[in-house]
SESELO-277794 format. One record per atom (N, C-alpha, C): x, y, z; residue in three letters. Coordinates in steps of 0.02 Angstrom, whole numbers, padded with zeros to 5 digits, always signed. Each point is the difference from the previous one (the first is absolute). Layout:
BEGIN
XYZALA/...
end
This chain:
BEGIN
+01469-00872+01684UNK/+00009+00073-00004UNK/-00046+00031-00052UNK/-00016-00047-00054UNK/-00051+00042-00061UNK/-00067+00012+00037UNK/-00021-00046+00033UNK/-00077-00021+00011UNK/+00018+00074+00046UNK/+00038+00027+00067UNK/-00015+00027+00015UNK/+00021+00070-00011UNK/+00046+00023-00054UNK/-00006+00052-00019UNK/-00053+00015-00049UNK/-00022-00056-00024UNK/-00098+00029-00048UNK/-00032+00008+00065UNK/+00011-00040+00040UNK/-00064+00035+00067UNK/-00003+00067+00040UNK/+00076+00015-00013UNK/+00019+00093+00018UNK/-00040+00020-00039UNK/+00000-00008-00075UNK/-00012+00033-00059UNK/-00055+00007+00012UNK/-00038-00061-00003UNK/-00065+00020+00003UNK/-00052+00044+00066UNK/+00041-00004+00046UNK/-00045+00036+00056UNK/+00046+00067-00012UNK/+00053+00025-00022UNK/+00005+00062-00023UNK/-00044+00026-00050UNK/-00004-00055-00037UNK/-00051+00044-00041UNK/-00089-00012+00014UNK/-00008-00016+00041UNK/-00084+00000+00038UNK/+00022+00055+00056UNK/+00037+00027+00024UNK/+00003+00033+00069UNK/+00002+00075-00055UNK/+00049-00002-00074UNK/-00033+00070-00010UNK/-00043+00018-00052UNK/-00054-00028-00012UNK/-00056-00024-00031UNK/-00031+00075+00022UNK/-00026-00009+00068UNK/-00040+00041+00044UNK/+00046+00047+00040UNK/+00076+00002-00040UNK/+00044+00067+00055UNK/-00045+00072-00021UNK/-00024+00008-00060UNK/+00008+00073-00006UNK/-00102+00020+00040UNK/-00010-00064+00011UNK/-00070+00032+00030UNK/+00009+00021+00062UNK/+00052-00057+00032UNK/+00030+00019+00078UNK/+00029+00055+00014UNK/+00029+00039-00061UNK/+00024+00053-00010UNK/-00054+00074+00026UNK/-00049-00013-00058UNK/-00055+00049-00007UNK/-00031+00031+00084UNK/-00011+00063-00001UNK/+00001+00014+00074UNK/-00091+00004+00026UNK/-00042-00033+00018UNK/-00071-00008+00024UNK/-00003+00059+00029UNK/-00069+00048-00040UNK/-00023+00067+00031UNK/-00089-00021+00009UNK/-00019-00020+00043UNK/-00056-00022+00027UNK/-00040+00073+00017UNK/-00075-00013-00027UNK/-00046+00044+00027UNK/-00042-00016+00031UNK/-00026+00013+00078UNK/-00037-00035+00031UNK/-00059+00049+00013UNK/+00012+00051-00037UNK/-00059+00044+00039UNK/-00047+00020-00048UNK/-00050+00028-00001UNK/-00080+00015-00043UNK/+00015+00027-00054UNK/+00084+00059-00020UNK/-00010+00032-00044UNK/+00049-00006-00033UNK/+00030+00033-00040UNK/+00076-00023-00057UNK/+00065+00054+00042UNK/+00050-00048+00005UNK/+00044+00021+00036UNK/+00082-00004-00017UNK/-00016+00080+00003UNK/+00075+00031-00051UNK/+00074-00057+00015UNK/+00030-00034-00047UNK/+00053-00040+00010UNK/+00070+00039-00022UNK/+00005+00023-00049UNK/+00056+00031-00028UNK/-00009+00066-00031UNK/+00050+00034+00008UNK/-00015+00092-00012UNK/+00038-00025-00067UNK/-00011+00054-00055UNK/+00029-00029-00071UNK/+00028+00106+00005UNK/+00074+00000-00031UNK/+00025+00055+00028UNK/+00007+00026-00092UNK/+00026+00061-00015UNK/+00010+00029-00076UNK/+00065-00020+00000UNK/+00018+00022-00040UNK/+00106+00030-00010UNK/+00015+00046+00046UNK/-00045+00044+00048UNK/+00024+00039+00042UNK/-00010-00029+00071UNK/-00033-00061+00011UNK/-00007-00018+00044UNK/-00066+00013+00043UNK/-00010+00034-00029UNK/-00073+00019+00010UNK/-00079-00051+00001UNK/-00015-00010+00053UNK/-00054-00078-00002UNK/-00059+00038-00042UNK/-00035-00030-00060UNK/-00037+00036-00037UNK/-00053-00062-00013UNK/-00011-00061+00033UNK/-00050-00046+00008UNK/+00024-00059+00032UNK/-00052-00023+00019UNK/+00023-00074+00031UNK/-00031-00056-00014UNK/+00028-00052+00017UNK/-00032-00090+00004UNK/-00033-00009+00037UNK/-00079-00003+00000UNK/-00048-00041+00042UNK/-00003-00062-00009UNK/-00010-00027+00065UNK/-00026-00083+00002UNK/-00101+00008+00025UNK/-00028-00046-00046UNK/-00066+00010+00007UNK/+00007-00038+00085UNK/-00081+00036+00030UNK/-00012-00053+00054UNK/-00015-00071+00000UNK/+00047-00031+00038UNK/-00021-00072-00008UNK/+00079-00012-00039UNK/+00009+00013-00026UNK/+00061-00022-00052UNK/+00044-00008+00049UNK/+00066-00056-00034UNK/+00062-00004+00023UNK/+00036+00023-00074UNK/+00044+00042+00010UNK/+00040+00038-00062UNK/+00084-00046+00004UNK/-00006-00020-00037UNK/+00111-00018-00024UNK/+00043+00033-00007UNK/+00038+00049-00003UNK/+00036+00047-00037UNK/+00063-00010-00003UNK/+00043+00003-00043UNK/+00067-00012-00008UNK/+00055+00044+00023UNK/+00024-00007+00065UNK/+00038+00025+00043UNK/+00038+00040-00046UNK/+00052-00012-00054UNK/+00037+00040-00036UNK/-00031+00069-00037UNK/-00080-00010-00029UNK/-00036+00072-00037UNK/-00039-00004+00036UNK/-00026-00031+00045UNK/-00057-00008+00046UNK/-00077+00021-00058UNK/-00002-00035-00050UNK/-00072-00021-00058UNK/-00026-00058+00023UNK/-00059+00013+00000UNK/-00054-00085+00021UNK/+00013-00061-00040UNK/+00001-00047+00031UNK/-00001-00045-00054UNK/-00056-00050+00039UNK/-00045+00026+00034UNK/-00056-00047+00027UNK/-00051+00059+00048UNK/-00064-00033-00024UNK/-00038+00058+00053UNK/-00030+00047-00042UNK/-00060+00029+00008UNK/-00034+00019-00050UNK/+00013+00080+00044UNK/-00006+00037-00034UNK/+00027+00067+00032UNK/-00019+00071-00066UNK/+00044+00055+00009UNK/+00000+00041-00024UNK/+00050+00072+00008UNK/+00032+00027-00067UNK/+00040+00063+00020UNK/-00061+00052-00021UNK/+00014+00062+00047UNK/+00000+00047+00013UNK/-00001+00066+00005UNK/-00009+00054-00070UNK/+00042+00051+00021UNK/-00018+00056+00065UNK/+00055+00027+00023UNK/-00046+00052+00049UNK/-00001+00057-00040UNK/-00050+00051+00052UNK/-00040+00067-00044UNK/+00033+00022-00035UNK/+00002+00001-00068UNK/+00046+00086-00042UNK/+00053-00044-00027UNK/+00015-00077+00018UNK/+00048-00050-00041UNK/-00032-00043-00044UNK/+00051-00033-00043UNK/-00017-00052-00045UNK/+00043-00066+00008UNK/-00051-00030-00001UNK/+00050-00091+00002UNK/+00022+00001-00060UNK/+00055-00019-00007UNK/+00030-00003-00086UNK/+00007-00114-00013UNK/-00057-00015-00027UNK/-00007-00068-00016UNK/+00066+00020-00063UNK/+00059-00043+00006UNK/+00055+00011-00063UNK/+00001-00073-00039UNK/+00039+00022-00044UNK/+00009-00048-00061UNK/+00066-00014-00021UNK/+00027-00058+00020UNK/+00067+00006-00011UNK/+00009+00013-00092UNK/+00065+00015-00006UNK/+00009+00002-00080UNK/+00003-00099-00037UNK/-00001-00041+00045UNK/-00012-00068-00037UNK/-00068-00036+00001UNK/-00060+00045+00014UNK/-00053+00001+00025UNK/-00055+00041-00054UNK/+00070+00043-00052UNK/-00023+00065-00025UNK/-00072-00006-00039UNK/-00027+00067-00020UNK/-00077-00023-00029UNK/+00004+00008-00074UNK/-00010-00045-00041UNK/+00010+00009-00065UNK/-00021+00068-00068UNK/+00044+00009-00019UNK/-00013+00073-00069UNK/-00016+00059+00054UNK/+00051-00002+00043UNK/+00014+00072+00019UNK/+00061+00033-00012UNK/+00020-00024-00061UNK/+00061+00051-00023UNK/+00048+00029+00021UNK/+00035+00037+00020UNK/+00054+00030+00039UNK/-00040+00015+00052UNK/-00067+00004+00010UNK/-00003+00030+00068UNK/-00033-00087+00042UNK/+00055-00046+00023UNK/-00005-00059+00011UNK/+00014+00007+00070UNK/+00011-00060+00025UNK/-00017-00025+00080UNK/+00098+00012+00002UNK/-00005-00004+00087UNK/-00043+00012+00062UNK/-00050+00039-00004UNK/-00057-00013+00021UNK/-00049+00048-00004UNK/-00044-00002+00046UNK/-00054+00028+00022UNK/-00024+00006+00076UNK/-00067+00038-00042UNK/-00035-00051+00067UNK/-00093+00028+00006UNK/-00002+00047+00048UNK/-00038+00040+00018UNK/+00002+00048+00055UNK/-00084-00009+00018UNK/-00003-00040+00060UNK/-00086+00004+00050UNK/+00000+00014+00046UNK/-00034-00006+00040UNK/-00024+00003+00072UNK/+00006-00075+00020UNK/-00020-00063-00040UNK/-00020-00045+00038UNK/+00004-00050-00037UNK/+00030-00072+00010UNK/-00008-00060-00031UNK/+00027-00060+00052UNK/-00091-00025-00001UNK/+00006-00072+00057UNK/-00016-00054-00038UNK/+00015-00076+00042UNK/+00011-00060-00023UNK/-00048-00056+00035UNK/-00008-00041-00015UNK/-00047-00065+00041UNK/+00069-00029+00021UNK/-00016-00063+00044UNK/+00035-00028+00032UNK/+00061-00030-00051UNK/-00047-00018-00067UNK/+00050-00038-00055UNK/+00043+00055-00025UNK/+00008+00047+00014UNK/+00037+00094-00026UNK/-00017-00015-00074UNK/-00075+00012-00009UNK/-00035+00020-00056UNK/-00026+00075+00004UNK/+00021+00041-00047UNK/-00028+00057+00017UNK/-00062-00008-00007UNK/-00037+00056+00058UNK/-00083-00005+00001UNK/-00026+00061+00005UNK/+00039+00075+00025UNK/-00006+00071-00017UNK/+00069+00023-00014UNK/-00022+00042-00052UNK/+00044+00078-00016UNK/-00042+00059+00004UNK/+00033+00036+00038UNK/-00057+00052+00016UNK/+00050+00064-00001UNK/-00026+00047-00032UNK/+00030+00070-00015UNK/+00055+00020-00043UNK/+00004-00037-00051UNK/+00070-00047-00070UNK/-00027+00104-00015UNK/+00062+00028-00008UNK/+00020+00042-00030UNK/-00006+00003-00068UNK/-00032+00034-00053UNK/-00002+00001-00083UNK/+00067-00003-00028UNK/+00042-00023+00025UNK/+00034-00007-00050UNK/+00073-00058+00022UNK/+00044-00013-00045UNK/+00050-00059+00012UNK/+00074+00049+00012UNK/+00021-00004+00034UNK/+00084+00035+00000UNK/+00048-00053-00032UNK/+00037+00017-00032UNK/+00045-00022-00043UNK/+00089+00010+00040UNK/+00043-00036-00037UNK/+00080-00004+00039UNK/+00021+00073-00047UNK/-00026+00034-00020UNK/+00000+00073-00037UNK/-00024+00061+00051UNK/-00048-00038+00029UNK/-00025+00078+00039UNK/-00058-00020-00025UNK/-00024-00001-00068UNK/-00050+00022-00034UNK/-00052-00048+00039UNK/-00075+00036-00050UNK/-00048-00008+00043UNK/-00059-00020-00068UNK/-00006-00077+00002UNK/-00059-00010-00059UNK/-00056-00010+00037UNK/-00059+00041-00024UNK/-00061+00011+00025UNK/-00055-00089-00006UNK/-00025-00004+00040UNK/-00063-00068+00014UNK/-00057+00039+00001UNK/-00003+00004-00070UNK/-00081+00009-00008UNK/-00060-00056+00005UNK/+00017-00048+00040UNK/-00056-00033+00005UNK/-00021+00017+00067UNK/-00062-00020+00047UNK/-00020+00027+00065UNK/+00045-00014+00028UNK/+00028+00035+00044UNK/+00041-00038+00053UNK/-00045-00008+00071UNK/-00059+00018+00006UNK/-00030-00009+00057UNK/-00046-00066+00011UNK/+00005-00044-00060UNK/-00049-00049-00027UNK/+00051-00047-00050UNK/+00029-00017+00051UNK/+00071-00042-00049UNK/-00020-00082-00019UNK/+00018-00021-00051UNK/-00018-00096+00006UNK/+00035-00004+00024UNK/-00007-00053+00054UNK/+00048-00042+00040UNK/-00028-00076-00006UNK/+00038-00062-00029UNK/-00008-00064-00008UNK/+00033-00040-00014UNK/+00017-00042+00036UNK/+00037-00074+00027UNK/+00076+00040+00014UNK/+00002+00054+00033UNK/+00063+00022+00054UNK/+00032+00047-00038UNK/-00042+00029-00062UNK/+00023+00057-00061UNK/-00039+00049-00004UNK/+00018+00068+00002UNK/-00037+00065-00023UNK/+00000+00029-00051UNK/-00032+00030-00053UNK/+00011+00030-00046UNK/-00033+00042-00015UNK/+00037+00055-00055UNK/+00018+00069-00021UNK/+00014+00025-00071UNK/-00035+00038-00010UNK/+00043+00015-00074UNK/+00053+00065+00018UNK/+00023+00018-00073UNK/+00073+00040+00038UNK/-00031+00050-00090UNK/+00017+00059+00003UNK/-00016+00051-00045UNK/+00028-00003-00047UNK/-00001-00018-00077UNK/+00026-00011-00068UNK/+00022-00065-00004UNK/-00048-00058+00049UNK/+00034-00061-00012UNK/-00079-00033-00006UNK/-00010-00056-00035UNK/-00046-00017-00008UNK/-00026-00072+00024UNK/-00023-00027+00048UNK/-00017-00046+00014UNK/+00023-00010+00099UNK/-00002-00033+00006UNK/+00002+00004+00109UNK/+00074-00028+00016UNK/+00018+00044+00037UNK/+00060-00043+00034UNK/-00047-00018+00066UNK/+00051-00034+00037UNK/+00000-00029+00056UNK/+00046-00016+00053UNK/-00013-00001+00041UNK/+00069-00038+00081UNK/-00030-00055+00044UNK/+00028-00023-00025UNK/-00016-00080+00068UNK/+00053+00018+00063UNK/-00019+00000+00051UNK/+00028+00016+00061UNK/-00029-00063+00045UNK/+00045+00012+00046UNK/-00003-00065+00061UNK/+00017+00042+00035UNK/-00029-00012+00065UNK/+00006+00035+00060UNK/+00025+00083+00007UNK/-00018+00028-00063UNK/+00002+00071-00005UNK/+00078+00007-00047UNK/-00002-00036-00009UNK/+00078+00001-00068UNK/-00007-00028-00060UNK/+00027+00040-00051UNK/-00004-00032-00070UNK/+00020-00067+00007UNK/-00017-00054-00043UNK/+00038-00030-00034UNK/+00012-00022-00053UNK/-00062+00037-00036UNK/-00016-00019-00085UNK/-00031+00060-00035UNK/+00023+00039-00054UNK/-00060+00024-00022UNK/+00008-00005-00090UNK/-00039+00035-00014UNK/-00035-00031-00086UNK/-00038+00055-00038UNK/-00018-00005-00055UNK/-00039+00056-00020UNK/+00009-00010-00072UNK/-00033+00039-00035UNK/-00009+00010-00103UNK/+00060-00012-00024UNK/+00004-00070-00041UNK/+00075-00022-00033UNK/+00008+00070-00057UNK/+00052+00007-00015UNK/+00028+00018-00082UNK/+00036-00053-00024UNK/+00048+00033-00050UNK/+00009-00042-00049UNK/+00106-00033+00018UNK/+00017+00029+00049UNK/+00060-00037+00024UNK/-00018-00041+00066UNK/-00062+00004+00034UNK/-00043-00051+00071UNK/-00010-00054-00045UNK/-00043-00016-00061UNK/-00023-00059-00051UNK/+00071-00026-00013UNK/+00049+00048-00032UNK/+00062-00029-00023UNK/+00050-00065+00061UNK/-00013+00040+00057UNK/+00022-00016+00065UNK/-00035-00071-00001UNK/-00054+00005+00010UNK/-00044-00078+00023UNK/+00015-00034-00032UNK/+00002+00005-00088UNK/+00004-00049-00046UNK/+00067-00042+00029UNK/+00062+00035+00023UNK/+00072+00001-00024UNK/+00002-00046+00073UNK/-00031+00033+00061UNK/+00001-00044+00050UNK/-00041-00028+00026UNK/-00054-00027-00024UNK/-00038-00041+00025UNK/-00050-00044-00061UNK/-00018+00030-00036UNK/-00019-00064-00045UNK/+00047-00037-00061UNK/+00053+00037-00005UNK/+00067-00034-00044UNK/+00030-00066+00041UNK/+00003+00012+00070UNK/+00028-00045+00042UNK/-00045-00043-00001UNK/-00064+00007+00013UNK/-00078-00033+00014UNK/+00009-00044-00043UNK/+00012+00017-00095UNK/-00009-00038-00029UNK/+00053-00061-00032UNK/+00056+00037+00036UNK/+00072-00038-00009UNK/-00022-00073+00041UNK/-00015+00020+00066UNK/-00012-00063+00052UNK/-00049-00035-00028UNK/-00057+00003-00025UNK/-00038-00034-00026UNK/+00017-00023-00051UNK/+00030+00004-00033UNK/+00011-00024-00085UNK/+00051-00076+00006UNK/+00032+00034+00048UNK/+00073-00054+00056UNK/-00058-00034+00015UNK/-00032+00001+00031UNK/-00046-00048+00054UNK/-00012-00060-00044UNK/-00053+00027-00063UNK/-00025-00022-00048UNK/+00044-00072-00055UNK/+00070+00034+00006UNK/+00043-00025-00057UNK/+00025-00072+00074UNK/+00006+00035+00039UNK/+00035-00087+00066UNK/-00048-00046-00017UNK/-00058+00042-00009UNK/-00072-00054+00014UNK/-00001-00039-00032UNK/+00037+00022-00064UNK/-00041-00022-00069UNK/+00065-00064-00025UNK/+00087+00060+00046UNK/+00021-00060-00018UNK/+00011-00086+00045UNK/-00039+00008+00061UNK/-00018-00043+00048UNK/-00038-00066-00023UNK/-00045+00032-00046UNK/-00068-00019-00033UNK/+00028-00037-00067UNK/+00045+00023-00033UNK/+00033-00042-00059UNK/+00072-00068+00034UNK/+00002+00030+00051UNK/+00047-00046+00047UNK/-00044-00077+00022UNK/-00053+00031+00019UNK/-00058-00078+00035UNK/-00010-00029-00056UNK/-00016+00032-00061UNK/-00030-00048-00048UNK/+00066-00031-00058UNK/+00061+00028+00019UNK/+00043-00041-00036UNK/+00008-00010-00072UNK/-00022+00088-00031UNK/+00000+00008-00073UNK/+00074+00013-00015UNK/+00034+00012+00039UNK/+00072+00022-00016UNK/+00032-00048+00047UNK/+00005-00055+00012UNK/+00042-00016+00051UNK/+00059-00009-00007UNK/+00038+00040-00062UNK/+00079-00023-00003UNK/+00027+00092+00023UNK/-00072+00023+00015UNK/+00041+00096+00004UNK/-00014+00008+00091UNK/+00023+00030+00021UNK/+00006+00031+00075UNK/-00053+00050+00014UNK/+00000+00026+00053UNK/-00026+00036+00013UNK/+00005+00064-00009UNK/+00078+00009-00002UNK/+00016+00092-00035UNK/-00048-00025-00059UNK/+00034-00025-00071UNK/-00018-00026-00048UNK/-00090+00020-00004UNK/-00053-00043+00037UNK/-00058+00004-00006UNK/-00004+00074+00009UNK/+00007+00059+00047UNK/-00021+00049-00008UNK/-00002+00042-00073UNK/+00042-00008-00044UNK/-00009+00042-00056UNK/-00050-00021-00013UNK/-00026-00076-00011UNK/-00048-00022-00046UNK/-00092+00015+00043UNK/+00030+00004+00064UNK/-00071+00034+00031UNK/-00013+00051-00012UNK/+00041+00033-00018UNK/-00009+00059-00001UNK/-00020+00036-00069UNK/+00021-00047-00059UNK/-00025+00038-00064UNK/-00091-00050+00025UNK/-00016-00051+00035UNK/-00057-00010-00002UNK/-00051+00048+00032UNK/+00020+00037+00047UNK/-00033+00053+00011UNK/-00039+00027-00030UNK/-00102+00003-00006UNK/-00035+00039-00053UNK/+00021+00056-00029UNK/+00018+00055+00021UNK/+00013+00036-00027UNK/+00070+00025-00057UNK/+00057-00053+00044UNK/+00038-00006-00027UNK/-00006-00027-00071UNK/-00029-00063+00023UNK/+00010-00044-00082UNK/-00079+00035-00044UNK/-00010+00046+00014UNK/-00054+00051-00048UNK/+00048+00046-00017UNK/+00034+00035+00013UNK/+00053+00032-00051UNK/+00043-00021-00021UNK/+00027-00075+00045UNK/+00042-00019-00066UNK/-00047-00030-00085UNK/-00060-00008+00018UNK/-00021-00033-00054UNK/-00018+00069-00050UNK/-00025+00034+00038UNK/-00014+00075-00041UNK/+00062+00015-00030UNK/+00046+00018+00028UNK/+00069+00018-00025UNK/+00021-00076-00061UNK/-00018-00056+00001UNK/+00021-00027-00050UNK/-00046-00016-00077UNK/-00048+00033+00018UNK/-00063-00006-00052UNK/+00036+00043-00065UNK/+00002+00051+00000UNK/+00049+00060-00054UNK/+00060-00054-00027UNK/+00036-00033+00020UNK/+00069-00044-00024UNK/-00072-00051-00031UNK/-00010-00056+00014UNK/-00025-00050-00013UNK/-00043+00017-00085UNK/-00035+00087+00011UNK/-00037+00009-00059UNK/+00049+00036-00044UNK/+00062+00006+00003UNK/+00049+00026-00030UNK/+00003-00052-00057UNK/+00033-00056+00051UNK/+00028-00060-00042UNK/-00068-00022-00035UNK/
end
């Protein structure tokens, strides 16, 4: 009975490996020019641009929001509308103050290569809309934007240095821009404090692994050896010796 309930197991879990691609609904273009797939509607319902699939392309789209997830393509706006490229608020763009994400680009146009790398933005509106209403001005060109390795960038008015959006297939999924001084606080706290926690651990197993083979302690354990790897640590046993130099010239 074990052998063959792991063999359920396992072809349940190879059969839904590849469920959610089987899922995805194939919008094929067979003809010379780019061919409208999905109308993209406002809050009023109102269709105000759409999803092209380039010629030649086969497009993926996810039956539930119907967004590409394969197929090099492009949205849309029609005449006198704006595509609103948005930003979720966990996505948000850093040192924008109360006037923070959700927030939305307003263009005419942003297409993808087959890998949904962005490769045009075309007609990016001057400025960023904010979950306020408000409206911070992009004084950098918007008609002559960098775009590189699937990221565009922008400066934004009283901020100093470039933000940016990495998008896939015409959707955020990353963006970035000029740290201050609670973004530095942030990194330290989550990512190189941890960085250096794991390494220091790494260092001290190693070390007490290494006093284990050669059998300088062989009446102490292995909990045991870690303290003593661990004051061996260079840096470690450099402040303990610094810190004991002042006592030693006392006495």
């Amino acid at each position: 009975m074990k052998s063959e309930s792991t063999l359920v197991l396992l072809l349940l879990l190879g059969c839904a490996l590849p469920s959610a691609a089987l899922r995805l609904e194939r919008q094929p273009n067979p003809t010379p020019w780019p061919l409208p797939a999905v109308d993209i509607e406002d809050a009023s319902h109102m269709v105000v641009a759409h999803l092209f699939v380039l010629p030649g392309e086969t497009m993926l789209l996810d039956p539930d929001d119907q967004t590409p997830r394969a197929g090099a393509g492009y949205y849309q706006a029609m005449p006198g509308q704006d595509y609103l490229l948005m930003v979720p608020y966990k996505l948000k763009f850093p040192r924008l103050g109360k006037d923070g994400c959700p927030c939305a680009l307003h263009m005419d146009k942003i297409g993808w290569n087959r890998q949904g790398e962005v490769t045009t933005v075309a007609g990016l509106r001057p400025y960023l809309e904010t979950a306020s209403g408000a409206r911070i001005g992009i004084v950098s060109d918007v008609n002559h934007l960098r775009i590189a390795k699937g990221r565009f960038y922008f400066k934004l008015k009283g901020r100093s240095g470039s933000y940016w959006a990495l998008t896939r297939f015409g959707q955020v999924t990353e963006t970035g821009g000029p740290w201050g001084l609670w973004e530095m606080v942030g990194f330290v706290f989550a990512v190189l404090l941890p960085l250096a926690a794991v390494c220091i651990l790494g260092l001290t197993v190693a070390g007490a692994i290494h006093l284990m083979r050669e059998g300088t302690y062989p009446d102490k354990s292995f909990l045991e050896l870690m303290p003593l790897s661990f004051l061996r640590l260079p840096l470690v046993r450099k402040l303990t010796q610094d810190t004991a130099i002042p006592s030693s010239s006392e006495e």
